[in-house]
N, C-alpha and C positions, 0 to 999 in steps of 0.2 A: 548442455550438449555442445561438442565441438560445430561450427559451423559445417560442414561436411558430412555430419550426423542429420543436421535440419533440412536438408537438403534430398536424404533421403528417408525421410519421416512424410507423413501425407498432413495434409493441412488441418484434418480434425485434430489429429494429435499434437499438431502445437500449437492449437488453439485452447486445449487442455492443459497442455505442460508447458506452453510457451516455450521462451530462448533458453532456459535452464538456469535461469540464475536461481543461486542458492539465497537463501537470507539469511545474512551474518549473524543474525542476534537469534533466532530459532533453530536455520537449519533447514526451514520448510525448501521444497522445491517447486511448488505451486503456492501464487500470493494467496494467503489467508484472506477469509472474506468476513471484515469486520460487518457484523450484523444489525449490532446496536451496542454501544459504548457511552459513556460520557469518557472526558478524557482531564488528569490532572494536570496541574499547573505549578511549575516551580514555585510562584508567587502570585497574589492576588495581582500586582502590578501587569506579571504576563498574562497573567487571562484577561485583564483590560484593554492591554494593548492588540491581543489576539481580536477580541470581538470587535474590538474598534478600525481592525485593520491595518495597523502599523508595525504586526509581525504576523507569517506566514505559522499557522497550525491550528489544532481542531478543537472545537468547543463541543458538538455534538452527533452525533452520527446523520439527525437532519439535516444536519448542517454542511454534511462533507466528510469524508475520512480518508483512511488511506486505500480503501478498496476502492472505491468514484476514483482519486485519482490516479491510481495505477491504471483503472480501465480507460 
């Protein structure tokens, strides 16, 4: 939604549909709410450095995904 669109939208509704962004790789217009996932790894290396903290992404959905950090 144009900013001028959100403006006159009421606050339940974008808290539904939020600011409008689309997602580039889906399509979605609302962020998908990862439930429970495990998530792969280009290499053993980067799940190491993942869990260990010395690169940014997600091991388990207990752990964190992308719907906690969008919210």
């Amino acid at each position: 939604m144009a900013p001028d669109e959100l403006q006159r939208e009421s606050f339940a509704t974008i808290c539904v549909y939020g600011a409008g962004e689309v997602d580039s790789q889906t399509g979605a217009v609302s962020f998908p709410i990862y439930q429970r996932s495990t998530f792969a790894f280009k290499s053993a290396q980067e799940g190491t450095d993942i869990f260990a903290g010395r690169k940014e992404g997600y091991l388990d959905t207990r752990l964190g995904n992308p719907t906690q950090a969008a919210f």
